[in-house]
C-alpha positions in Angstrom: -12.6 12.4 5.7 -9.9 14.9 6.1 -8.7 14.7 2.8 -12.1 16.4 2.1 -10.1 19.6 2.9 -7.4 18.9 0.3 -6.7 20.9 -2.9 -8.1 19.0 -5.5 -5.8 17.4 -8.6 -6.2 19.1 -11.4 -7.7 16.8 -14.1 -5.5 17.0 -16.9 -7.4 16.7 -20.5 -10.8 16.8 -20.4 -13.1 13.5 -20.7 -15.3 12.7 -23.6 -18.6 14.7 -23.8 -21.3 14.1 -21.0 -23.5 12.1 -23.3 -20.7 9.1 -23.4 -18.5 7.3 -20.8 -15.2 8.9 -19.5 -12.0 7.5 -20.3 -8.7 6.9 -17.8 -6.4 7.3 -20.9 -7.9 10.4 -20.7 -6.6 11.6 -17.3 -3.4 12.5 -16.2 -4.4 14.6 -13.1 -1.5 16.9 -11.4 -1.9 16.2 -7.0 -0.4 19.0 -5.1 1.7 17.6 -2.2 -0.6 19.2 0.4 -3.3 16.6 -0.6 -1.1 13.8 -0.2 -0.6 14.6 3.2 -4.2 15.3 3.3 -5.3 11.6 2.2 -3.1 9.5 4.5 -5.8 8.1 5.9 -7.4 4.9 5.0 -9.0 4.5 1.6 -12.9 4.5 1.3 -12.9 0.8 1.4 -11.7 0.8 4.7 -14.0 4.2 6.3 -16.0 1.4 8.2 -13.7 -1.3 8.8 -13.1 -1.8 13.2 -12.3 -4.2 14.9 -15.4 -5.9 16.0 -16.9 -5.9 11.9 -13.1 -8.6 11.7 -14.7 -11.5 11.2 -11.9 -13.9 12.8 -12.2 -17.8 11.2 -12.3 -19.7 13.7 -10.3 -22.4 12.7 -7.4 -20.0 12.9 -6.7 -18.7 16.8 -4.4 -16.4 15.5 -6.9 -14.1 13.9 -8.8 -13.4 17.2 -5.5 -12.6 18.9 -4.3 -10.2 16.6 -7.2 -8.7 17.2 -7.4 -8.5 20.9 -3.4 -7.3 20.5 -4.4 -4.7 18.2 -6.8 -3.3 20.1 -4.9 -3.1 23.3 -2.2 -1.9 21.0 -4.6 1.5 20.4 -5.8 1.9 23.7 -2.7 2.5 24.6 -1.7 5.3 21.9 -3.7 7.5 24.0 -2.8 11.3 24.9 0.4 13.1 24.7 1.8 15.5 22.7 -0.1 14.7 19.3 -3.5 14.5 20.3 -3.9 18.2 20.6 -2.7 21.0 18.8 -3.1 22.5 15.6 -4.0 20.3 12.4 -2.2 19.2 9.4 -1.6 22.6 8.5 1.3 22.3 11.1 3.0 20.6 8.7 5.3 23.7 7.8 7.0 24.4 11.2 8.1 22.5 14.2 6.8 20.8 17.2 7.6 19.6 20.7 9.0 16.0 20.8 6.1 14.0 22.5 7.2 11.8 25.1 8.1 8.4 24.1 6.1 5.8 26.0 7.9 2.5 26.9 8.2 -0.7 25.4 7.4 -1.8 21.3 6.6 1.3 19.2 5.2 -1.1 16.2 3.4 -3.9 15.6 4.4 -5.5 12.5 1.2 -8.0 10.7 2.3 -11.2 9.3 0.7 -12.8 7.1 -0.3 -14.3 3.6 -2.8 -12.2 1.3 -6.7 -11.9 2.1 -6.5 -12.6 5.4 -7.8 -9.1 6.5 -4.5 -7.3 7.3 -5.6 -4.2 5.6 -8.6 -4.2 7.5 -6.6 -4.7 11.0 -4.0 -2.2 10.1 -7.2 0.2 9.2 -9.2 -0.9 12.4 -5.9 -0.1 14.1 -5.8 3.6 13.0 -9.4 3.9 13.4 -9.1 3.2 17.0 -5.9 4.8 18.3 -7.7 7.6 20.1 -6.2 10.9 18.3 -7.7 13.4 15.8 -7.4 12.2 12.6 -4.8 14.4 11.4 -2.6 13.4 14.1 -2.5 9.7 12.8 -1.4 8.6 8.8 -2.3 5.3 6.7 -0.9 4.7 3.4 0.6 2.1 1.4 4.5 1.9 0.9 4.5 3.5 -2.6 2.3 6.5 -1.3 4.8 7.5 1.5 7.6 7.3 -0.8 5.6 9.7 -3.1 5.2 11.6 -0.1 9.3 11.9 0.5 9.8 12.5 -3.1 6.7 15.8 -2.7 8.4 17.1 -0.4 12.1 15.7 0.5 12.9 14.3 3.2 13.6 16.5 6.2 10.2 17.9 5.4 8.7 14.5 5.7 10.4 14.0 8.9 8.8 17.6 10.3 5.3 16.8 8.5 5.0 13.4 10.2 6.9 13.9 13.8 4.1 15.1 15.2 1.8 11.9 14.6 0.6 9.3 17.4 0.7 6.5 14.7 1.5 5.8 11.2 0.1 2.9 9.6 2.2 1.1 6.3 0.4 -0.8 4.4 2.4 -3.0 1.8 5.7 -2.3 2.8 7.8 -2.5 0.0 11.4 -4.4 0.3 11.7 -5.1 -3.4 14.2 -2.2 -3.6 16.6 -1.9 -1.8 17.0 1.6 -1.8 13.2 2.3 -1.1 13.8 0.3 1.8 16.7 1.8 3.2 15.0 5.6 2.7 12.1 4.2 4.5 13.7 2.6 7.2 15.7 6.1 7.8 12.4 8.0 7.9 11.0 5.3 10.5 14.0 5.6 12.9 13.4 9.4 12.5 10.1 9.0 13.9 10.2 6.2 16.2 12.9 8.8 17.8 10.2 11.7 17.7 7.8 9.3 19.4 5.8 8.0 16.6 4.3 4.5 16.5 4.7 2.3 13.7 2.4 -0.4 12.1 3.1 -2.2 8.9 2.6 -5.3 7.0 4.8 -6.1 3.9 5.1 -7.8 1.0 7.6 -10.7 0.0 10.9 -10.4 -1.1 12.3 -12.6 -4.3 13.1 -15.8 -3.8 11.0 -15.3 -0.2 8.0 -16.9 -1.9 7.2 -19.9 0.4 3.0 -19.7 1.8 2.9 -16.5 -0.7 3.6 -14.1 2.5 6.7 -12.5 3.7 8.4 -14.1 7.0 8.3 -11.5 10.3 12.2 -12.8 10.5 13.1 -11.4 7.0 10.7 -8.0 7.4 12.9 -7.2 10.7 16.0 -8.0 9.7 15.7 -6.0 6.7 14.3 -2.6 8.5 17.5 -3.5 10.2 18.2 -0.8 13.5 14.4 -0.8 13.7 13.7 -4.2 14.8 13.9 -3.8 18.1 10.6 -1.2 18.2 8.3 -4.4 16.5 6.3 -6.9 17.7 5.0 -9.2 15.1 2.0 -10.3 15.1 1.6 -13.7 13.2 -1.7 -13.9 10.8 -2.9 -17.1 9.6 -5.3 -17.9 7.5 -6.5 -18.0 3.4 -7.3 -15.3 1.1 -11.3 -13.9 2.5 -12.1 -13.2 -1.0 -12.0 -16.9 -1.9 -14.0 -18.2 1.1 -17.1 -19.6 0.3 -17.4 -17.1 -3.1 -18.9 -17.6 -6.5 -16.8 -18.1 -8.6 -15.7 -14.9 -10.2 -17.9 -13.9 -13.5 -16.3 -15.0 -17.2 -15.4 -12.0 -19.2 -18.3 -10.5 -21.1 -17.9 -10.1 -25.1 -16.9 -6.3 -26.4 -20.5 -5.3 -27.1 -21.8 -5.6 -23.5 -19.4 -4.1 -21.8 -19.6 -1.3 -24.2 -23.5 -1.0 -23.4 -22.6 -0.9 -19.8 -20.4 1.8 -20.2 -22.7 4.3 -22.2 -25.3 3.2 -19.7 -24.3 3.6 -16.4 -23.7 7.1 -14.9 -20.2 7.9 -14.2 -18.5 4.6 -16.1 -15.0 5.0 -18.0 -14.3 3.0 -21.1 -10.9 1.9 -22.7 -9.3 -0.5 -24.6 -7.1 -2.8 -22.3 -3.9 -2.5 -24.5 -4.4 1.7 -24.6 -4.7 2.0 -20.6 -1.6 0.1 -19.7 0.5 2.4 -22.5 -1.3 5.4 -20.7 -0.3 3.9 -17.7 3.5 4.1 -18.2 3.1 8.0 -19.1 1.6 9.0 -15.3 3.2 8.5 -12.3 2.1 5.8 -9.7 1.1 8.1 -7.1 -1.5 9.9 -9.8 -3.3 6.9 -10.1 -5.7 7.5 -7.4 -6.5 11.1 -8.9 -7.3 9.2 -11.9 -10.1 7.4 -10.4 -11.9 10.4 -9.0 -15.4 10.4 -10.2 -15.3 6.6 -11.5 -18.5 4.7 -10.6 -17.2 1.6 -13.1 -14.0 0.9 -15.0 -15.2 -0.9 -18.4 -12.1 -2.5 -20.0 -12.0 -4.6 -23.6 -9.2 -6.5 -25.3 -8.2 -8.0 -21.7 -4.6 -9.6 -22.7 -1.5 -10.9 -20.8 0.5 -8.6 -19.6 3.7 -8.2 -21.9 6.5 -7.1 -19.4 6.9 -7.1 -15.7 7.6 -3.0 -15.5 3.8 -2.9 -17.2 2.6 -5.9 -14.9 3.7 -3.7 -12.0 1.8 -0.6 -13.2 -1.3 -2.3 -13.2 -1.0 -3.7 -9.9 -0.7 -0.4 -8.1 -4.2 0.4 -10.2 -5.8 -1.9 -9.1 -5.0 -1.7 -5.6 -6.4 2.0 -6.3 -9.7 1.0 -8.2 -9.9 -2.0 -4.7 -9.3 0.7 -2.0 -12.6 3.0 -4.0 -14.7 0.1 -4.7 -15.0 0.8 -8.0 -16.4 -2.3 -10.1 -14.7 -3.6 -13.0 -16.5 -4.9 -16.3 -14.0 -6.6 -19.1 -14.0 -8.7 -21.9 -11.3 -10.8 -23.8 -8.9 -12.8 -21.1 -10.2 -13.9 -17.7 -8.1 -11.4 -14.9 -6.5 -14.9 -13.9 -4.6 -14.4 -17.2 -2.9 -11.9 -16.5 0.3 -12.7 -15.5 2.5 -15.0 -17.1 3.9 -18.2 -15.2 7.1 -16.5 -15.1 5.8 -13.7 -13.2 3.9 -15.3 -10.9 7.1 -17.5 -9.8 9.2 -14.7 -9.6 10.3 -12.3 -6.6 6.7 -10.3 -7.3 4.9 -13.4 -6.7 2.6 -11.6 -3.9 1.7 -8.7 -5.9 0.6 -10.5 -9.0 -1.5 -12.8 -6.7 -2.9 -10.1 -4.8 -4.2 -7.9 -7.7 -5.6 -11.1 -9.3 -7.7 -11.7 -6.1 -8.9 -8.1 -5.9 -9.8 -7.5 -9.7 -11.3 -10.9 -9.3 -13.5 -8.9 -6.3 -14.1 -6.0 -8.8 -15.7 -8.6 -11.8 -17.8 -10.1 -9.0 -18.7 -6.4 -8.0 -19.4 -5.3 -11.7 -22.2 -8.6 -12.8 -25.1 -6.3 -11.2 -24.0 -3.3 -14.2 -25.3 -6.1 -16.8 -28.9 -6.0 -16.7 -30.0 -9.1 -19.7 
């Protein structure tokens, strides 16, 4: 991966001794702004999705059009001025405009969680035929890092030399966010770049739990012209035909897995989200370096939205690495109070139920009877 190349983030304290478990309250890693250029490319999760390892159900049409869409979609990315050149290391001067083919620069994917968006949008960068530093993934929250790394004109020069960028998550929560982002975009879209994105739902949007291609181009607003959206139907993957996810284990087993297994971090639920509100969103990743297992106890509702929203971003982080997640006290389903989960974050809250849910299911084959 290209971010193999990056600086690494410092680590910030040191963990425990080698002899017990690490901790994430430990960690509050610096991450230089070259490797956040650097890892703009889709999380480990995602190395091997394409498009023919989509699995389309075939009660739903739309699936196995998005992907034949898609696919042409890449194909036709091909050549021009950003599939040559020097590599991300360009990123501190300025580069011929490539031409701008005609017709939609972006593809905008609609639909409800789990139904393999992530995956398409990955499949998507995977095959758009340019060298991988010439083509960006990331989530919504990781380009805005990016702009506040290294401001905006810079972001503009770092990312106008790209075939594609891929947004993952787009954010229209904040209205401000969403007006800086939609200025970078039109930026790019003018420099030739093409766009894909999928979102998530505005308040009071709530509906199927997804976010309505309507609403998602009128609020990019002078952008809407460059999408097509692509409509995604379906239910969440991680729910069909699965186990139901594993109950919480008691304090003393998770413990034992922790000291056991090689690489395993170990914290006290209420301790990690407090450590949580003291590092920055876009260090979370950096936190996870290393992790082979996250072992939580005292699972317990989440007291405040601000919090609620902290976690989800680390658990996205812990999803994208496949890192398996022991707990005891309160089931993940638990999480969130009603309030929350009717409210404008709706999507959020659901999605990082479903993937933590993934994570327990990952983490039964650490407890050995």
């Amino acid at each position: 991966m290209s971010s193999s190349t990056a600086s690494p983030a410092s680590p910030g304290p040191a963990d425990p001794a080698a002899d017990g478990p690490l901790a994430l309250t430990s960690r509050a890693p610096h991450v230089p702004a070259d490797r956040l250029v650097a890892e703009m490319v889709p999380p480990p999760r995602f190395d091997s999705v394409r498009f023919d390892n989509y699995i389309p159900d075939a009660n739903q049409p739309s699936q196995a059009e998005a992907v034949r869409v898609l696919a042409g979609f890449a194909a036709g990315l091909g050549g021009g001025a950003s599939a040559s050149g020097a590599g991300r290391k360009r990123w501190f001067r300025r580069e011929a405009k490539p031409a701008v083919p005609a017709g939609p620069r972006g593809v905008y994917l609609d639909g409800g969680y789990g139904v393999g968006k992530t995956h398409l949008l990955a499949s998507l960068w995977h095959a758009t035929p340019a060298a991988p530093e010439h083509k960006a993934f990331g989530t919504f929250v990781e380009l805005t890092n990016l702009v506040g790394a290294l401001g905006f004109q810079q972001t503009v020069r770092t990312l106008s030399g790209h075939r594609l960028l891929c947004i993952d998550e787009f954010e229209l929560d904040d209205p401000g966010d969403t007006v800086l982002v939609s200025t970078l975009l039109g930026k790019l879209v003018d420099a030739g770049v093409a766009l894909a994105a999928t979102s998530n739902t505005l308040p009071g949007k709530l509906g199927e739990g997804r976010f309505a291609s309507a609403d998602f181009l009128r609020e990019i607003q002078g952008l809407s012209a460059h999408f097509r959206p692509l409509r995604i139907d379906g239910e969440d993957y991680r729910h069909r035909g699965l186990p139901e996810a594993p109950a919480p284990f008691d304090d003393d087993t998770v413990k034992r897995v922790a000291h056991a297994t090689e690489g395993a971090s170990l914290d006290d639920f209420p301790a990690l989200l407090d450590h949580l509100s003291k590092v920055h969103p876009s260090r979370y990743g950096a936190m996870c370096d290393s992790l082979r297992a996250v072992c939580l106890t005292g699972v317990e509702p989440i007291p405040d939205q601000s919090t609620a929203l902290r976690l989800v971003v680390l658990a996205d982080r812990l999803y994208d690495r496949e890192i398996p997640v022991l707990a005891s006290g309160r089931p993940f389903d638990e999480l969130f109070s009603e309030e929350m989960l009717n409210g404008g974050y709706k999507k959020k809250y659901f999605r990082a139920i479903s993937r933590l849910t993934a994570l327990a299911r990952d983490a039964k084959s650490l407890v050995k009877e």
